[in-house]
PyMOL CGO cylinders between C-alpha atoms (Angstrom):
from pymol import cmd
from pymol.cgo import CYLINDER

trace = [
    CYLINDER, -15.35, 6.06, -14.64, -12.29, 4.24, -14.21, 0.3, 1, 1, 1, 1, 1, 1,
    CYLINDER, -12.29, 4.24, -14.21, -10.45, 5.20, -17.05, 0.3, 1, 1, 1, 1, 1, 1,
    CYLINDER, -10.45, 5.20, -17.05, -10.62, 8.78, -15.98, 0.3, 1, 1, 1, 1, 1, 1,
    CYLINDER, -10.62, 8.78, -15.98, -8.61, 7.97, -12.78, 0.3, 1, 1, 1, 1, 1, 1,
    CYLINDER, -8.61, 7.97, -12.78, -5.85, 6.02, -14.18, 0.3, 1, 1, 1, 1, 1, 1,
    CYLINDER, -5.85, 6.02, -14.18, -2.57, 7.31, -14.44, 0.3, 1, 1, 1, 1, 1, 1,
    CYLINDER, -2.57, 7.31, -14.44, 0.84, 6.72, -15.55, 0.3, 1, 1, 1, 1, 1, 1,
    CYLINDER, 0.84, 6.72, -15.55, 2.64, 4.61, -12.92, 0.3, 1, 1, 1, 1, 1, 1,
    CYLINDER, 2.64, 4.61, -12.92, 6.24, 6.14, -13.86, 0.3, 1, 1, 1, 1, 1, 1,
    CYLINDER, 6.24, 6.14, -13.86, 7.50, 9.76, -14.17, 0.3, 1, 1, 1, 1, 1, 1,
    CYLINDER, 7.50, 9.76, -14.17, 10.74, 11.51, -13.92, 0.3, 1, 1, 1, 1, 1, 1,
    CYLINDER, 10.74, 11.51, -13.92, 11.83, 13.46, -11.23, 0.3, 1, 1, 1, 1, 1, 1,
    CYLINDER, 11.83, 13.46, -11.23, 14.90, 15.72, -10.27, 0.3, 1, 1, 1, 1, 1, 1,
    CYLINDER, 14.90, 15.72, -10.27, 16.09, 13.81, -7.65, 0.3, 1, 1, 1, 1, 1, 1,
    CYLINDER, 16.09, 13.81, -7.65, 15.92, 10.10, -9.38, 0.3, 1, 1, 1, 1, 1, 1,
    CYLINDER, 15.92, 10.10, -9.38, 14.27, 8.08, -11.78, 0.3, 1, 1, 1, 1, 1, 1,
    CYLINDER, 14.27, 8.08, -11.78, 10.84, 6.28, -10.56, 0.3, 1, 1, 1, 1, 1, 1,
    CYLINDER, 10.84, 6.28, -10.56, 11.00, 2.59, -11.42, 0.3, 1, 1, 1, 1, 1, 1,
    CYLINDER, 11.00, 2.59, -11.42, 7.29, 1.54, -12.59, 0.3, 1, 1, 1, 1, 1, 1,
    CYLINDER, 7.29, 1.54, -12.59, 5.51, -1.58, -10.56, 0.3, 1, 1, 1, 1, 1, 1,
    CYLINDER, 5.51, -1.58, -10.56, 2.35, -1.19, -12.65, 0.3, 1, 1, 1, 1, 1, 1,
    CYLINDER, 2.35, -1.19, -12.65, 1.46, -2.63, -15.85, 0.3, 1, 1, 1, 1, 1, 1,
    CYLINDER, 1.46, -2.63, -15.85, -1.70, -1.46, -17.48, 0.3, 1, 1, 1, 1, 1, 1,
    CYLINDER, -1.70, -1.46, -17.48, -2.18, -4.07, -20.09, 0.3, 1, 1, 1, 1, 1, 1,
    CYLINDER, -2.18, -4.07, -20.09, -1.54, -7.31, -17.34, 0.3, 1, 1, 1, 1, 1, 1,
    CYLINDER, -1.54, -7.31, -17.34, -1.44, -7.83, -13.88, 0.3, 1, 1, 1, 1, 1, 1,
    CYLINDER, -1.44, -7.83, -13.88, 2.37, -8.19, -14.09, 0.3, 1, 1, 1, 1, 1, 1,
    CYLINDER, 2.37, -8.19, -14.09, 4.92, -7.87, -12.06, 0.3, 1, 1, 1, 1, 1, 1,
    CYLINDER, 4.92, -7.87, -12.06, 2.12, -8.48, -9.68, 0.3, 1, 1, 1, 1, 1, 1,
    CYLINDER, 2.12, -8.48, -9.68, 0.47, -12.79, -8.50, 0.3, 1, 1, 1, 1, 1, 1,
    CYLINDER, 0.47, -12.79, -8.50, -2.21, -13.45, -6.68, 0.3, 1, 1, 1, 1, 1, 1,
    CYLINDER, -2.21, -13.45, -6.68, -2.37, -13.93, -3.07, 0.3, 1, 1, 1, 1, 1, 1,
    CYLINDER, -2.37, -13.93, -3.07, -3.82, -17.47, -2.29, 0.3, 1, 1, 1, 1, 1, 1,
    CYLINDER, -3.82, -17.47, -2.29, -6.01, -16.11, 1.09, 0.3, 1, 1, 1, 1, 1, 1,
    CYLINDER, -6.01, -16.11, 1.09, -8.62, -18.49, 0.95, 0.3, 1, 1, 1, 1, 1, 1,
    CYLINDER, -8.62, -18.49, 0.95, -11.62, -16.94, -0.59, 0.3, 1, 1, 1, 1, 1, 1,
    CYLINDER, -11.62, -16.94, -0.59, -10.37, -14.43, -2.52, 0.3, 1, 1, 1, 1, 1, 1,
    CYLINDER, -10.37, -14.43, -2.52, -12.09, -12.40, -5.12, 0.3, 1, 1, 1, 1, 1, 1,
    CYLINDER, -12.09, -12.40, -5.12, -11.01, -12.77, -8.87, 0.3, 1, 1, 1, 1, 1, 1,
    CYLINDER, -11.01, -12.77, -8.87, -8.40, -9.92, -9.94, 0.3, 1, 1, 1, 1, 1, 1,
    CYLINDER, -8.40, -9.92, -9.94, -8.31, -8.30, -13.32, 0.3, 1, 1, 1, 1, 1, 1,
    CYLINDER, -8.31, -8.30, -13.32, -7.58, -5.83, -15.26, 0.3, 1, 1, 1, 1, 1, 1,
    CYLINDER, -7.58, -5.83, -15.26, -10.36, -3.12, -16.53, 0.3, 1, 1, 1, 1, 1, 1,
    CYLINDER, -10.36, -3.12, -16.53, -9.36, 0.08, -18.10, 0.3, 1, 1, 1, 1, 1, 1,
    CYLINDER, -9.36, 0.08, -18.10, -6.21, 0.09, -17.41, 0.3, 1, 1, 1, 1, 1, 1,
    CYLINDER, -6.21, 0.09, -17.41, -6.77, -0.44, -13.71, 0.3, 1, 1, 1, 1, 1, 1,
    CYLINDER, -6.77, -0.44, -13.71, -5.91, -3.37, -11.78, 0.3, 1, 1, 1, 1, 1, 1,
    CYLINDER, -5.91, -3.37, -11.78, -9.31, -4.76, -9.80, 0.3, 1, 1, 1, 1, 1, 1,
    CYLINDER, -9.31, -4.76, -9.80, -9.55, -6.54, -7.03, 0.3, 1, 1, 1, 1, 1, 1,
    CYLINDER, -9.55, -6.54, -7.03, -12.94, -7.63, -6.28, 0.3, 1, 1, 1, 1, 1, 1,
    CYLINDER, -12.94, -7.63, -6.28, -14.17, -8.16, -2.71, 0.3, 1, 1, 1, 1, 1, 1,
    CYLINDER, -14.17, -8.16, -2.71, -13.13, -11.63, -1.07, 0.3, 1, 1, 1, 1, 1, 1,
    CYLINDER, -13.13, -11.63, -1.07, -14.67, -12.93, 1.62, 0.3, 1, 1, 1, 1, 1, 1,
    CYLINDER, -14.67, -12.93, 1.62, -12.43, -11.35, 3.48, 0.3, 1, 1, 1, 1, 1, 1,
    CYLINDER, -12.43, -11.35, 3.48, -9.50, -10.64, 1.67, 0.3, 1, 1, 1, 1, 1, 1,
    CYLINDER, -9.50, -10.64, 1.67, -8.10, -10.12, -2.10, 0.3, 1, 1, 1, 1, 1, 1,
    CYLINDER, -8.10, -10.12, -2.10, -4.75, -9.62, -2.51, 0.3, 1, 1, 1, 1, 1, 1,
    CYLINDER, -4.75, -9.62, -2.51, -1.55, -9.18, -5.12, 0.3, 1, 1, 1, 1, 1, 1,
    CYLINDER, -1.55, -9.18, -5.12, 1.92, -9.92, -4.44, 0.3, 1, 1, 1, 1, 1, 1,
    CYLINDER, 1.92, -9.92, -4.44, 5.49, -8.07, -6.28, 0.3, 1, 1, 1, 1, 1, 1,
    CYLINDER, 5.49, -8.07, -6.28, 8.86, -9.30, -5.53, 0.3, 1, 1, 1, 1, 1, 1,
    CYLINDER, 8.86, -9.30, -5.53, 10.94, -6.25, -7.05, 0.3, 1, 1, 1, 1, 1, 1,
    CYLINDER, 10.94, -6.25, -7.05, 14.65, -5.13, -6.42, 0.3, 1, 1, 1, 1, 1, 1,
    CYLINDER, 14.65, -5.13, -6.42, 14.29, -2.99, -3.74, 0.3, 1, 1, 1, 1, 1, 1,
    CYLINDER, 14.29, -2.99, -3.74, 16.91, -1.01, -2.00, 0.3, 1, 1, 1, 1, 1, 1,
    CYLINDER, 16.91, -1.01, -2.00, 17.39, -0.98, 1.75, 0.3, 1, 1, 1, 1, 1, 1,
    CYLINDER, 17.39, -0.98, 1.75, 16.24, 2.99, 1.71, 0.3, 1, 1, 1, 1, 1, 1,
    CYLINDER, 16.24, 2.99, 1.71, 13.71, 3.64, -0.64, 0.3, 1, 1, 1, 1, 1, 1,
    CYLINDER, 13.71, 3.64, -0.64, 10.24, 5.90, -1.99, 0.3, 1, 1, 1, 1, 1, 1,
    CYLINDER, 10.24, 5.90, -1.99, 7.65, 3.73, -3.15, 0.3, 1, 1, 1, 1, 1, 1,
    CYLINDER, 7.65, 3.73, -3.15, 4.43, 5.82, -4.14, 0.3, 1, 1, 1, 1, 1, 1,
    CYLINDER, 4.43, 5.82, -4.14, 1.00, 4.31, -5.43, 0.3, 1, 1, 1, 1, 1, 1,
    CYLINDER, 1.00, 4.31, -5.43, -2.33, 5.36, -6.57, 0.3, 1, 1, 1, 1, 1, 1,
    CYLINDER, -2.33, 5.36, -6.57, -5.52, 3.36, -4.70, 0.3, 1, 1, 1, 1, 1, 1,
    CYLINDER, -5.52, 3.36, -4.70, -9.67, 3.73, -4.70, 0.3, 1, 1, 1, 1, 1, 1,
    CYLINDER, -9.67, 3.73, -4.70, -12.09, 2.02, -2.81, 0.3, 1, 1, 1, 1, 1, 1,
    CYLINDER, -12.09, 2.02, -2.81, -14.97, 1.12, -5.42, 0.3, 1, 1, 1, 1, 1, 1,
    CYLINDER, -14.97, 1.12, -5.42, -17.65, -0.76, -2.95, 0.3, 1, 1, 1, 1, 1, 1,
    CYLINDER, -17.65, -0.76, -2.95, -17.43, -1.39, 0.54, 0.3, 1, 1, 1, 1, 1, 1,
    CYLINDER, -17.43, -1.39, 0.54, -16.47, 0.06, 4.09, 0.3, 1, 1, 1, 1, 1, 1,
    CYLINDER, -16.47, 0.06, 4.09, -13.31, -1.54, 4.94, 0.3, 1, 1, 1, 1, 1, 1,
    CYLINDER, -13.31, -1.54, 4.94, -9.36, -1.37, 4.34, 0.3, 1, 1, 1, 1, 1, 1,
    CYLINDER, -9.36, -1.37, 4.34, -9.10, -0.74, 0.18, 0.3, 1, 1, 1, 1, 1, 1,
    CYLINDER, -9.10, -0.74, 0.18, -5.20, -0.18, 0.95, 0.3, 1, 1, 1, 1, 1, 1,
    CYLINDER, -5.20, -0.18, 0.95, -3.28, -3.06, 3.03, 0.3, 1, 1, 1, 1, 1, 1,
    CYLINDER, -3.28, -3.06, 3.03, 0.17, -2.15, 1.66, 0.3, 1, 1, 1, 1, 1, 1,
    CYLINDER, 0.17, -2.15, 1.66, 2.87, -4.61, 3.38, 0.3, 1, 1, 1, 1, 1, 1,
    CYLINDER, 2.87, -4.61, 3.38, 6.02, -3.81, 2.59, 0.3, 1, 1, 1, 1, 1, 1,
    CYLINDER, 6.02, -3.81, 2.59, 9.79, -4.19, 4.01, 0.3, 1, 1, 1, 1, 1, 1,
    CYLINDER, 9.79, -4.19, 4.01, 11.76, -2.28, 6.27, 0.3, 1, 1, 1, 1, 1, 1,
    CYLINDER, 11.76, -2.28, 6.27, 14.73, -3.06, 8.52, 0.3, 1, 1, 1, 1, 1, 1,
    CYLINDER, 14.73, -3.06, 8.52, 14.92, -6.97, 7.73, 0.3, 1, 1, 1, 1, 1, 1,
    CYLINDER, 14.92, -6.97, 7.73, 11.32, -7.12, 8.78, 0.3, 1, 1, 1, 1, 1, 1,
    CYLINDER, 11.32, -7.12, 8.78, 7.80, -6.36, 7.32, 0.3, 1, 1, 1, 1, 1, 1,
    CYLINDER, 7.80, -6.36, 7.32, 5.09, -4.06, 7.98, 0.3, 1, 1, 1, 1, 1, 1,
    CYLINDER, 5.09, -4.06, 7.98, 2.00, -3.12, 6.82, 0.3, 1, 1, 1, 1, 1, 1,
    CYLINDER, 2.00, -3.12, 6.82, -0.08, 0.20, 6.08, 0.3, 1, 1, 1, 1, 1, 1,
    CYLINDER, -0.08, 0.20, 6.08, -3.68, 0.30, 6.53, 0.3, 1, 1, 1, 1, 1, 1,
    CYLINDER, -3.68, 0.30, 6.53, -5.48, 2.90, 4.90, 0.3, 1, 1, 1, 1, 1, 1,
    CYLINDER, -5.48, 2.90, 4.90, -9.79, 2.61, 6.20, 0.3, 1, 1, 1, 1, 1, 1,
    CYLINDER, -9.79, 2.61, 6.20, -9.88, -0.23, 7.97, 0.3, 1, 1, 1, 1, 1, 1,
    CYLINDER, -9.88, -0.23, 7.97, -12.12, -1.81, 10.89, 0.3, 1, 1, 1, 1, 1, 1,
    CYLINDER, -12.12, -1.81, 10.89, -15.32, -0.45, 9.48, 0.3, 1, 1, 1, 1, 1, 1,
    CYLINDER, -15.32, -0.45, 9.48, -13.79, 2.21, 7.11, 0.3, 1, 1, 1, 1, 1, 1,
    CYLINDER, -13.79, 2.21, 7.11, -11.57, 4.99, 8.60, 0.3, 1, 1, 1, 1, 1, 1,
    CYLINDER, -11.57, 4.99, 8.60, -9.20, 3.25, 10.92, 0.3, 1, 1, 1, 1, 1, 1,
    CYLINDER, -9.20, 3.25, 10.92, -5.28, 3.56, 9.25, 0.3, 1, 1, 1, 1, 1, 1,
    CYLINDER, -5.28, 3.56, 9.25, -2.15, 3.14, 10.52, 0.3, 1, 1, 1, 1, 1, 1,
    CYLINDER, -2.15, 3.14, 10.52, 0.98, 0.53, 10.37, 0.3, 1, 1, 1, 1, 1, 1,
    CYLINDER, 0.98, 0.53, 10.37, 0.25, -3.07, 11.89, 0.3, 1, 1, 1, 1, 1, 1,
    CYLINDER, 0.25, -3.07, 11.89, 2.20, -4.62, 13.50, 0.3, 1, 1, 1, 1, 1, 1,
    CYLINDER, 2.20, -4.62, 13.50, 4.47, -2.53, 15.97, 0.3, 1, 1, 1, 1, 1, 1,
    CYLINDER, 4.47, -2.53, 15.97, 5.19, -3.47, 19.07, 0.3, 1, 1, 1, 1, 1, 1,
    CYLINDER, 5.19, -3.47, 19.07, 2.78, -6.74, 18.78, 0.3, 1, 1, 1, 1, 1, 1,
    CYLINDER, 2.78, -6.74, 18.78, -0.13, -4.41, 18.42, 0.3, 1, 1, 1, 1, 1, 1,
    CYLINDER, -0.13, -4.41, 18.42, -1.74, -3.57, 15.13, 0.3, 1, 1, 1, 1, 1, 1,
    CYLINDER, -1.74, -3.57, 15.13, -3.13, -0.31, 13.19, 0.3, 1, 1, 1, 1, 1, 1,
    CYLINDER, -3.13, -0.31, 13.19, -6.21, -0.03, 15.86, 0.3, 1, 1, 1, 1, 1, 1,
    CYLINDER, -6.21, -0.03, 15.86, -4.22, -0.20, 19.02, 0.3, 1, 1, 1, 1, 1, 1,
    CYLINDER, -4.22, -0.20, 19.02, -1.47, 1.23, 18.43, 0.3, 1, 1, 1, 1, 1, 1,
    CYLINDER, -1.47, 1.23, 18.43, 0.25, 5.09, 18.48, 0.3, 1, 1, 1, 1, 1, 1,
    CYLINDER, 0.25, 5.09, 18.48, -0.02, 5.32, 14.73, 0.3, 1, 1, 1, 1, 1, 1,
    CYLINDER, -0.02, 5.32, 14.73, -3.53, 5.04, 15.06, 0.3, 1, 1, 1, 1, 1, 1,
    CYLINDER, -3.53, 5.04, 15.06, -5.15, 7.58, 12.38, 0.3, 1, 1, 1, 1, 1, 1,
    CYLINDER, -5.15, 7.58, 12.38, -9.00, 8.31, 11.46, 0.3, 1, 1, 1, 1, 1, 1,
    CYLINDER, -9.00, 8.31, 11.46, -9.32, 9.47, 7.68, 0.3, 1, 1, 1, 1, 1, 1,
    CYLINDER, -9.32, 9.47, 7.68, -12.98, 9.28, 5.97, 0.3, 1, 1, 1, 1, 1, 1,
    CYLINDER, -12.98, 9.28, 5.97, -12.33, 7.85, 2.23, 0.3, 1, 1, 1, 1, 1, 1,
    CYLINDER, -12.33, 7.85, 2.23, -14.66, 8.20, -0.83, 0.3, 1, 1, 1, 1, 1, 1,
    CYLINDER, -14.66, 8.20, -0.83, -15.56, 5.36, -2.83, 0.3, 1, 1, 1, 1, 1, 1,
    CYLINDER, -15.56, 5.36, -2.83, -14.75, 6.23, -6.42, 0.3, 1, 1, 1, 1, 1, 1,
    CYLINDER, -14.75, 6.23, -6.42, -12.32, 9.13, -5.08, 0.3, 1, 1, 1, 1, 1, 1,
    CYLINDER, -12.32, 9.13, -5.08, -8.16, 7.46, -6.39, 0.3, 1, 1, 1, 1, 1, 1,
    CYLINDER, -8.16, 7.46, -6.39, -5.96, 8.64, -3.01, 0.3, 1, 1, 1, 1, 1, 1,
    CYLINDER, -5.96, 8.64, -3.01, -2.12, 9.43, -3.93, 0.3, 1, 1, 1, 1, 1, 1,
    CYLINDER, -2.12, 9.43, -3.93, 0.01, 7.28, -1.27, 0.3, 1, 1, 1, 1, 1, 1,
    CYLINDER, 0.01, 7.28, -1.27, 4.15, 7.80, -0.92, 0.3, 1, 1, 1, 1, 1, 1,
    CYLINDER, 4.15, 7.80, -0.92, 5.63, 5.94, 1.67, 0.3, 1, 1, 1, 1, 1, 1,
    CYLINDER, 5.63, 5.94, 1.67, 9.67, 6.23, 2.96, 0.3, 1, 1, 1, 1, 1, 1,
    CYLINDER, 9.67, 6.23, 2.96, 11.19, 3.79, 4.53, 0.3, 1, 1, 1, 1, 1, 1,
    CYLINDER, 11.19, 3.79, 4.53, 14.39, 3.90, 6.24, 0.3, 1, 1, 1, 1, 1, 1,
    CYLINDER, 14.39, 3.90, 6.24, 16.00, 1.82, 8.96, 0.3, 1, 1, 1, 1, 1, 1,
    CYLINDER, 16.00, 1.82, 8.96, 14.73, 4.53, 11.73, 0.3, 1, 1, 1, 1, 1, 1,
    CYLINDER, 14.73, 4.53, 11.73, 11.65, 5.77, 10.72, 0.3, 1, 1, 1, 1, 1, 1,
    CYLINDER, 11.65, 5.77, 10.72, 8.95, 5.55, 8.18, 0.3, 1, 1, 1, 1, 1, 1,
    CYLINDER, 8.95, 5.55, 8.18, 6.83, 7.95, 7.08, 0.3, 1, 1, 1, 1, 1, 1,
    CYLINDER, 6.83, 7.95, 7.08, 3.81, 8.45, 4.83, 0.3, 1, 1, 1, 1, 1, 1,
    CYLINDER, 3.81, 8.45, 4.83, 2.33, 11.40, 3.18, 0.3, 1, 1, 1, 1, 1, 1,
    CYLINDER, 2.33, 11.40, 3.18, -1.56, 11.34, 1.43, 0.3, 1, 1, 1, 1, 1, 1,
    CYLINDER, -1.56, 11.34, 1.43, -2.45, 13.55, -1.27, 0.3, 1, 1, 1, 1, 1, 1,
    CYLINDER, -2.45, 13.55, -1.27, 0.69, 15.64, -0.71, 0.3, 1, 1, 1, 1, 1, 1,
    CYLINDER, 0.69, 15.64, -0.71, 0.23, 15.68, 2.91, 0.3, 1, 1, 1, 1, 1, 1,
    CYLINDER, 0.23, 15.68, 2.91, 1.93, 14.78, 5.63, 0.3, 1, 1, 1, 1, 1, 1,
    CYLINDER, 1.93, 14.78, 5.63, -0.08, 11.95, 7.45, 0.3, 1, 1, 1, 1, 1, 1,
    CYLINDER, -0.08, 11.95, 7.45, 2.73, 9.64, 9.44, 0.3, 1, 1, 1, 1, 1, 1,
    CYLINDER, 2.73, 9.64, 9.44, 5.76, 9.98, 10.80, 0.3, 1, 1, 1, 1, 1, 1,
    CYLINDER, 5.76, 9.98, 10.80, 7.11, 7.47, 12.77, 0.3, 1, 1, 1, 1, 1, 1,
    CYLINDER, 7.11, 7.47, 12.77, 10.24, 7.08, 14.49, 0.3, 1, 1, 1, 1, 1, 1,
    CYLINDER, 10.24, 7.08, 14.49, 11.55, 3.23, 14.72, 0.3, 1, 1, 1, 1, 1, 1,
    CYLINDER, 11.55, 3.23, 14.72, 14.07, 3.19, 16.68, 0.3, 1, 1, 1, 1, 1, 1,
    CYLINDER, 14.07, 3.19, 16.68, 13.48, 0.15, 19.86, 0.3, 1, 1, 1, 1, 1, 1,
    CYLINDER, 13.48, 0.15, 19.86, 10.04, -0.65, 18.33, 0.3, 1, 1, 1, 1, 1, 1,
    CYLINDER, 10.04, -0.65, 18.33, 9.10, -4.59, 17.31, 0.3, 1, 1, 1, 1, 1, 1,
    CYLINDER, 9.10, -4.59, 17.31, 8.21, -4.74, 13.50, 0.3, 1, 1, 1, 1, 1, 1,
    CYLINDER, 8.21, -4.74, 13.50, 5.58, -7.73, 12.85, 0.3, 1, 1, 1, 1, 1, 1,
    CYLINDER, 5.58, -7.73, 12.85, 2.74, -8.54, 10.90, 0.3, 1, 1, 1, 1, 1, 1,
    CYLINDER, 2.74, -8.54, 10.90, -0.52, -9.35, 11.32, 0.3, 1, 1, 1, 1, 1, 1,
    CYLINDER, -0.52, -9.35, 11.32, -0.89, -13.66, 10.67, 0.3, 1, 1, 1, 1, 1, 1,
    CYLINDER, -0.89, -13.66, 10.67, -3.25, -13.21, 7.77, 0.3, 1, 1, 1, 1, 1, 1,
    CYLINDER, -3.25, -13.21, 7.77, -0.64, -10.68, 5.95, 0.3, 1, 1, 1, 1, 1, 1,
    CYLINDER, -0.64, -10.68, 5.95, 2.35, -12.67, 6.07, 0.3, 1, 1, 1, 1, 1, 1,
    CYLINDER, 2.35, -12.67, 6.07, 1.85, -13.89, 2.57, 0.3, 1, 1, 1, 1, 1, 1,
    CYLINDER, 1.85, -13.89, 2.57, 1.60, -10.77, 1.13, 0.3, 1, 1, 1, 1, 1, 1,
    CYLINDER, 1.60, -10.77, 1.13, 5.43, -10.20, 1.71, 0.3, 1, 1, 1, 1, 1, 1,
    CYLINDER, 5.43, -10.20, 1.71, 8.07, -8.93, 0.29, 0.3, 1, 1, 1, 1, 1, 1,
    CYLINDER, 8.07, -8.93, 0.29, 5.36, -6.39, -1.17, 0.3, 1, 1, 1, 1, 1, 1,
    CYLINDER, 5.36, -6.39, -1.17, 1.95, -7.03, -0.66, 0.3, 1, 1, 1, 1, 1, 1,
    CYLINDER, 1.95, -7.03, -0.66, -1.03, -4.84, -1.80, 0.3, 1, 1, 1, 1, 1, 1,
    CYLINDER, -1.03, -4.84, -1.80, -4.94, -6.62, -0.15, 0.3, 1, 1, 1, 1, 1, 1,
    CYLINDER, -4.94, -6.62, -0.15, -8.19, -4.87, 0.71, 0.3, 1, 1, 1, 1, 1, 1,
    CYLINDER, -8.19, -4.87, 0.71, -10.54, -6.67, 2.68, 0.3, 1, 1, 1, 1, 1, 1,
    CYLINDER, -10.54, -6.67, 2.68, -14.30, -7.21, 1.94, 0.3, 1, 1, 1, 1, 1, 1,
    CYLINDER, -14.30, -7.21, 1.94, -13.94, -4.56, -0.49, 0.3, 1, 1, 1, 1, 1, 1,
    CYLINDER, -13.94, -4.56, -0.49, -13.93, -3.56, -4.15, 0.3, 1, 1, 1, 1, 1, 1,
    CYLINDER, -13.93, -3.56, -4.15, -10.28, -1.67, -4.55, 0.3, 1, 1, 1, 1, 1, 1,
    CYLINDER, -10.28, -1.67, -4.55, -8.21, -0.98, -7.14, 0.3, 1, 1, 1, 1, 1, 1,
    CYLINDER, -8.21, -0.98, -7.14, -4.53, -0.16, -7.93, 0.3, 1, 1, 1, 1, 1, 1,
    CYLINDER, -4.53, -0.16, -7.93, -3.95, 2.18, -10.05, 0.3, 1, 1, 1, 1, 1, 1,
    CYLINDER, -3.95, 2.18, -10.05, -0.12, 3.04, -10.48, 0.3, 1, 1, 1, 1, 1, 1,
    CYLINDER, -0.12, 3.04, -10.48, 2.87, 1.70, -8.41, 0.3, 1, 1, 1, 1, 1, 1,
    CYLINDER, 2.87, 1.70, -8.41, 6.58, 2.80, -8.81, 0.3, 1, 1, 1, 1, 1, 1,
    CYLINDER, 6.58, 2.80, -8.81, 9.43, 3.23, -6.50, 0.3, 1, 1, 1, 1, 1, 1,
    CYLINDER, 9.43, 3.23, -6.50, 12.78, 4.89, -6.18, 0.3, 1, 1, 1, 1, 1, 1,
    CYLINDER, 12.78, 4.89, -6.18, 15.92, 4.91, -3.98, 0.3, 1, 1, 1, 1, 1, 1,
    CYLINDER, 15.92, 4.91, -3.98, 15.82, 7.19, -1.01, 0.3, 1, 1, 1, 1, 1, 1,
    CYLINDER, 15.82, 7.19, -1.01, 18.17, 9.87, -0.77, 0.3, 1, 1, 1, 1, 1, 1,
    CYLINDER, 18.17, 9.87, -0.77, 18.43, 13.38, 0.61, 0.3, 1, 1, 1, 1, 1, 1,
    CYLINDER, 18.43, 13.38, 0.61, 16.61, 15.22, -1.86, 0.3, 1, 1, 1, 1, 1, 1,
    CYLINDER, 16.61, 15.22, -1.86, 13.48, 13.07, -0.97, 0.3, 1, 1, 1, 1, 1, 1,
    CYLINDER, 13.48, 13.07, -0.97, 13.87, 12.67, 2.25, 0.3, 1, 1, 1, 1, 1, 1,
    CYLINDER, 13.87, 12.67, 2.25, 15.56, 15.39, 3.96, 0.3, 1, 1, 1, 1, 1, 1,
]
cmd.load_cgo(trace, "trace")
């Protein structure tokens, strides 16, 4: 089944060139995450796996990325009923991370802000996921705001300006760019980025 939701992790677009992060013949540019009872990661049809840990599996990048930028990524949950998606990433000198199904399978939003995570604080989202079902993710990030779209929708926006940007203690080794799930079968399935600029981020 896999194979049929794979796809190419770099395309060409009018308003720049998407820089791929996704391999589908190793698990470069992307290392393990030493958690502490992590599942194995691998590669299986051209999709990167990472098997359920006990709690959390997790891959680590350390690309060239501009202040400003797009970064957009293709996920699935394959088993399980918890955050597939833990995307930690950089913004304004600091680090934050997206949660897409979390705390018991639907809870998403950006921990840490304002020393409160995804659960508890005003980015707060409920989205039901299917396993087996790839979700498109593109995520902006500028100094004063950050926003995130699903599927070609619109599902954050959120100004920055006088908030606290933290992480959560277990996620601070997934920086610079950090993709985990916890207690649950995930896989990545394409990963590219691209400068922000006007025409993608008006």
């Amino acid at each position: 089944m896999l194979s049929l939701l794979c796809l190419d992790g770099c395309v060409t677009s009018p308003a720049s060139t998407w820089q791929s992060l996704f391999s589908k013949a190793s698990l470069a540019p992307w290392t393990p995450v030493i958690f502490g009872g992590d599942g194995t990661i691998h590669m299986q049809d051209g999709a990167m796996i990472l098997e359920a840990g006990s709690p959390l599996t997790g891959v680590i990048a350390a690309p060239n990325l501009p202040r400003e930028y797009e970064l957009r990524l293709r996920a699935v949950r394959l088993q399980g009923n918890d955050f597939f998606c833990g995307l930690t990433f950089p913004v304004r000198g600091s680090h934050l991370t997206l949660v897409l199904g979390g705390w018991g399978g639907a809870v998403c939003g950006l921990s840490n802000l304002d020393d409160m995570d995804a659960a508890h604080n005003d980015t707060r989202r409920l989205r039901h996921f299917n396993n087996g079902v790839p979700v498109q993710v593109v995520l902006r990030v500028s100094d004063d705001r950050v926003e995130v779209d699903l599927d070609d929708k619109e599902f954050l926006r959120v100004p920055l300006a006088d908030r606290t940007l933290l992480l959560r203690a277990e996620m601070r080794l997934c920086q610079p760019l950090g993709f985990a799930s916890f207690a649950t079968r995930s896989a990545l399935l394409a990963c590219d980025f691209r400068p922000l600029s006007s025409k993608n981020y008006p």
